[in-house]
C-alpha positions in Angstrom: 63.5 66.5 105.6 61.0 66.3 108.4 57.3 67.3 107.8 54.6 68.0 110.5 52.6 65.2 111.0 49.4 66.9 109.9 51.0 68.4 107.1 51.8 65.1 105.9 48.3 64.1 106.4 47.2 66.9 104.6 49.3 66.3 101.4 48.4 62.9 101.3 44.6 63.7 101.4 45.1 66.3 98.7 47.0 64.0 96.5 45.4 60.8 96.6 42.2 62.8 95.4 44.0 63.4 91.7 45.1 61.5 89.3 48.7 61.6 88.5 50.6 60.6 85.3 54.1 59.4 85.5 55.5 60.8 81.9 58.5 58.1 81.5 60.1 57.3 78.0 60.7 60.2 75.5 62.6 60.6 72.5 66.1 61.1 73.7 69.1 58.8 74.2 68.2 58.5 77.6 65.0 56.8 76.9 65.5 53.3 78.4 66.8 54.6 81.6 63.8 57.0 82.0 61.7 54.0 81.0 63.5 52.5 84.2 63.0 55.2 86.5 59.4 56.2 85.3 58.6 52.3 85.9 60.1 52.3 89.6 58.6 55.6 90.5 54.6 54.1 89.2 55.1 51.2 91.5 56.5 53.3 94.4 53.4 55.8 94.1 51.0 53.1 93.8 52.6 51.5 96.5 51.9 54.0 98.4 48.0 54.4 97.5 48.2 56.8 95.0 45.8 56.8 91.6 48.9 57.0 89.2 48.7 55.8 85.6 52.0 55.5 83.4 52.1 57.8 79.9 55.1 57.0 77.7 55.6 60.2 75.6 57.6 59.0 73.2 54.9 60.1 70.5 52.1 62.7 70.2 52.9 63.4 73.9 50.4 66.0 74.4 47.5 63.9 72.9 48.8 61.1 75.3 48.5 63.3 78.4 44.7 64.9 77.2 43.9 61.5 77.0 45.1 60.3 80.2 43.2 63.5 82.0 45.5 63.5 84.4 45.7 65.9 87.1 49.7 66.5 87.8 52.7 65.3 86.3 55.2 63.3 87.7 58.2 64.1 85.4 60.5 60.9 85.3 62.1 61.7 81.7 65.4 62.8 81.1 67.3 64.0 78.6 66.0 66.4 75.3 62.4 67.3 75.3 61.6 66.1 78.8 64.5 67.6 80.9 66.1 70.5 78.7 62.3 72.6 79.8 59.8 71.4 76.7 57.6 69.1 78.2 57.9 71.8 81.3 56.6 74.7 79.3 54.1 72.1 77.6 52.7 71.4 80.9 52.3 74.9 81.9 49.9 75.8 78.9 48.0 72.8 79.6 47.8 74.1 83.1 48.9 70.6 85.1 51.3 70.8 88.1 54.4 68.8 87.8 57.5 67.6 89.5 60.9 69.2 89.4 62.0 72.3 88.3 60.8 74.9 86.1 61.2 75.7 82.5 64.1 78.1 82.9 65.9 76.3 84.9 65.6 73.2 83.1 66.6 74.5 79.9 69.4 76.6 81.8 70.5 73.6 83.0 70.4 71.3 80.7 73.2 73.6 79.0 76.5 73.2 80.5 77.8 76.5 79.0 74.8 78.9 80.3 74.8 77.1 83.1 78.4 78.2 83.8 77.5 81.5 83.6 74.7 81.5 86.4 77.2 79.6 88.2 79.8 82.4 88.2 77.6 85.6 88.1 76.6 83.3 91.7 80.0 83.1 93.1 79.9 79.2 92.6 83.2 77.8 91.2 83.3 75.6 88.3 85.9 74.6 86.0 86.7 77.1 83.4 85.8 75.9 79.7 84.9 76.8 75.6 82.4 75.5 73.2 83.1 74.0 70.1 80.8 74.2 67.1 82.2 72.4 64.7 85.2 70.4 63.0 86.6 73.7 62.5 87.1 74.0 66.4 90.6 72.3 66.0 92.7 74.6 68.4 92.6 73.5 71.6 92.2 75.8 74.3 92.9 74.7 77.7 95.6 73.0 79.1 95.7 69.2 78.9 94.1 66.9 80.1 90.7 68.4 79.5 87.8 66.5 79.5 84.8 66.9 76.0 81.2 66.3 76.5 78.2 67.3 74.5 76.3 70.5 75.9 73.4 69.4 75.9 73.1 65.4 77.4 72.8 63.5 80.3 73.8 60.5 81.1 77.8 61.1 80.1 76.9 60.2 76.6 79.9 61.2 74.3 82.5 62.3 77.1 85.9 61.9 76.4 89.1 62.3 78.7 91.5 64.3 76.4 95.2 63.6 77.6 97.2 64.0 74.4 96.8 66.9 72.1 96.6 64.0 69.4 93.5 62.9 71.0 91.5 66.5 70.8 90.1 66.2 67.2 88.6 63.2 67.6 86.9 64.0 70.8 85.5 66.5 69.8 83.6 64.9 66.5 83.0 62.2 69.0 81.3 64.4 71.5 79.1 66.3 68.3 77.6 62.9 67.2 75.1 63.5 70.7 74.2 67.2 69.7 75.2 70.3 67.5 77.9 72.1 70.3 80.5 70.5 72.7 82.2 71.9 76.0 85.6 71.5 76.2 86.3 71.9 80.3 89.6 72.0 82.2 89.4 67.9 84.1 89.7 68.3 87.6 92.4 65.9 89.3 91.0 64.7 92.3 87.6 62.9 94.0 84.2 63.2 92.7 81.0 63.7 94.3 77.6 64.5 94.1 74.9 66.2 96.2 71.0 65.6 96.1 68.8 68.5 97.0 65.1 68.4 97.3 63.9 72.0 98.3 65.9 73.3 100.8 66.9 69.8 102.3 70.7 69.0 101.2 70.7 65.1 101.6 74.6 63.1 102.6 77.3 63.4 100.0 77.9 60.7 97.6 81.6 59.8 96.6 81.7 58.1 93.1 84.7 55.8 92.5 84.4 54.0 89.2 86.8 50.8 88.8 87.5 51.9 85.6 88.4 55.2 84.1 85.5 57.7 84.0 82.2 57.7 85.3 80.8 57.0 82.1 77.4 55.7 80.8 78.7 52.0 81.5 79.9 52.8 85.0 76.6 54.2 86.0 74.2 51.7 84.8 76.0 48.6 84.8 75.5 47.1 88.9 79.0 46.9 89.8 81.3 49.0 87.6 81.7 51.5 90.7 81.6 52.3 94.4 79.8 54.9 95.9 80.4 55.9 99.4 77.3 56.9 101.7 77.8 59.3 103.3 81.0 60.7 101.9 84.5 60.4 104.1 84.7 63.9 104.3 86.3 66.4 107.2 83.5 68.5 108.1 84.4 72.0 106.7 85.4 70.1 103.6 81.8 68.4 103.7 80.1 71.6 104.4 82.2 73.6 101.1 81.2 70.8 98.9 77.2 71.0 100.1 77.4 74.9 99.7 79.0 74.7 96.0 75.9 72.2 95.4 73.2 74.1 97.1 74.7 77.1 95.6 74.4 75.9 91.9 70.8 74.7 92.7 69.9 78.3 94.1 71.7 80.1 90.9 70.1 78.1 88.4 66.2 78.6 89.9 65.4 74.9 90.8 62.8 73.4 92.6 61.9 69.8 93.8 64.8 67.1 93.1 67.9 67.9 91.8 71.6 66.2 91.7 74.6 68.3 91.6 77.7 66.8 90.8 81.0 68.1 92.2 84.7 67.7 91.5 87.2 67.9 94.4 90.5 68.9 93.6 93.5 68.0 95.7 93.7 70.9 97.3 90.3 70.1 98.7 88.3 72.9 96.6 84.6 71.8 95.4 84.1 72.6 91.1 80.7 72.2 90.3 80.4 70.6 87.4 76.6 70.2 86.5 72.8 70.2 87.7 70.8 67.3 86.9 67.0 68.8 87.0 65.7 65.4 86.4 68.0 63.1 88.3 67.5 59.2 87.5 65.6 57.5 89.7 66.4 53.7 89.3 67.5 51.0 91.8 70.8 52.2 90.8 69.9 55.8 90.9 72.2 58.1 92.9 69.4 60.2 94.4 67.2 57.4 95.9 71.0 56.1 97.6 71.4 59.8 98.9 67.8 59.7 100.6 68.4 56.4 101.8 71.4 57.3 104.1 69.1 59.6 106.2 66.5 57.1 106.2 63.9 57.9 103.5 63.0 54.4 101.7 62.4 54.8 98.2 58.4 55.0 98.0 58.6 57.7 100.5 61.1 59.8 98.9 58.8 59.5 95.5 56.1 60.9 97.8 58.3 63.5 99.0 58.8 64.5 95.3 55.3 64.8 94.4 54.3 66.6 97.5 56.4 69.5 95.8 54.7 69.7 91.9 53.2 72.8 91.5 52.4 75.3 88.3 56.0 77.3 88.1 54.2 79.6 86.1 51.6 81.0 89.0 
């Protein structure tokens, strides 16, 4: 994503001047891993020369930020109350710019199910699915194997591959234990992929092969539990429907700044999107930072790149 020279310049100069907080932590399940990406993305800014200060909101959050007097937010939280559009719309009455996306589309997207309906009303394809609400949603649906997540999480927290109708029941439960509805989806047989967008740049394609199973919370965090292929071995009109699918979800949904789409190919080569991560991790072992990398972006510039777009969604 190539800036001018003097526009560069220019951002810098107006950036270094404020003080920026990198809000990190949180309450949700995902609160070691934003500890981890908050913590890489305050040495990358102050690697760079910026006046950046760390605030853990894991309590009295707003007191934490009046405290700090901070001038815009770097949002590296993830999950409930720092990705699903809270701290978002907190920011905005406080009036401090911030990173990422805007309450809408945060809270849009951090529901699978709504999000499927922006995706559709947008021409994007997606696999078809049904909440559950409850151990009363016993009757399955779809046609096997399906796979059950929570709604509302990150991380694939609680995701289950449902093979046998046997298996239903107690994926379901499994998948409520992380929040109050789950989304039963149709499982797409094929490769997996995701796409990271930052404004209107699309960065390189990244294939996801797990050794094991799913892409699950082990297989992400856990250095070695899966290949990822940089840039993607795609054909190029294959490459370009699967970047189209992601940019198209990104558009539907309203984001802004960073965002990581993740995509299922089918064996028919026909892009699913699945979901849009508003906040997407940003550890050593993050799958944006690799995507940025493969066009030459190191990590503290991408960072950079990231703040350069915080603004006040609101005006």
């Amino acid at each position: 994503m190539p800036l001018a020279g003097k526009n560069m310049a220019a951002l810098r100069r107006k950036f270094k001047a404020k003080k920026i907080g990198v809000l990190m932590g949180g309450v949700s399940e995902e609160r070691e891993i934003s500890l981890r990406s908050g913590t890489s993305v305050l040495g990358a800014l102050k690697e760079r020369g910026y006046r950046a200060v760390a605030i853990d909101t894991e309590k009295d959050a707003i007191a934490r930020i009046r405290k700090a007097a901070i001038d815009v937010a770097f949002i590296a939280l993830h999950g409930r109350y720092g990705e699903d559009g809270m701290m978002q719309g907190t920011l905005e009455m406080m009036g401090i710019p911030y990173t990422g996306s805007g309450v809408m589309a945060c809270a849009v997207g951090m529901d699978k199910a709504a999000a499927k309906v922006f995706f559709k009303d947008s021409g994007v394809p997606t696999p078809g699915s049904y909440v559950a609400t409850g151990s009363r949603d016993k009757t399955l649906r779809l046609k096997l194997p399906v796979i059950v997540k929570p709604n509302s999480q990150g991380s694939t927290i609680g995701v289950s591959v449902v093979r046998k109708k046997s298996e239903y029941a107690a994926a379901v439960c499994f998948a409520l234990k992380h929040g109050t509805e789950a989304i039963v989806e149709e499982f797409v047989e094929g490769r997996e992929f995701t796409v990271a967008v930052l404004g209107s740049t699309v960065f390189p394609v990244i294939e996801i092969r797990p050794k094991a199973g799913i892409y699950d919370f082990k297989a992400k965090y856990v250095k070695g539990m899966t290949e990822f292929i940089v840039p993607a071995k795609l054909a190029g009109p294959v490459e370009r429907k699967v970047k189209d699918a992601a940019l198209g979800a990104y558009e539907s949904l309203g984001c802004s700044g960073a965002a990581r789409v993740d995509v299922m190919l089918d064996k028919k080569n026909r892009p699913y999107v699945l979901e849009v991560n508003t906040s997407p991790g940003m550890t050593s072992l993050s799958l944006f930072p690799k995507a940025a990398a493969a066009v030459g972006l190191t990590y503290p510039e991408l960072v950079e790149r990231m703040l350069f777009a915080a603004s006040l969604k609101g005006k």
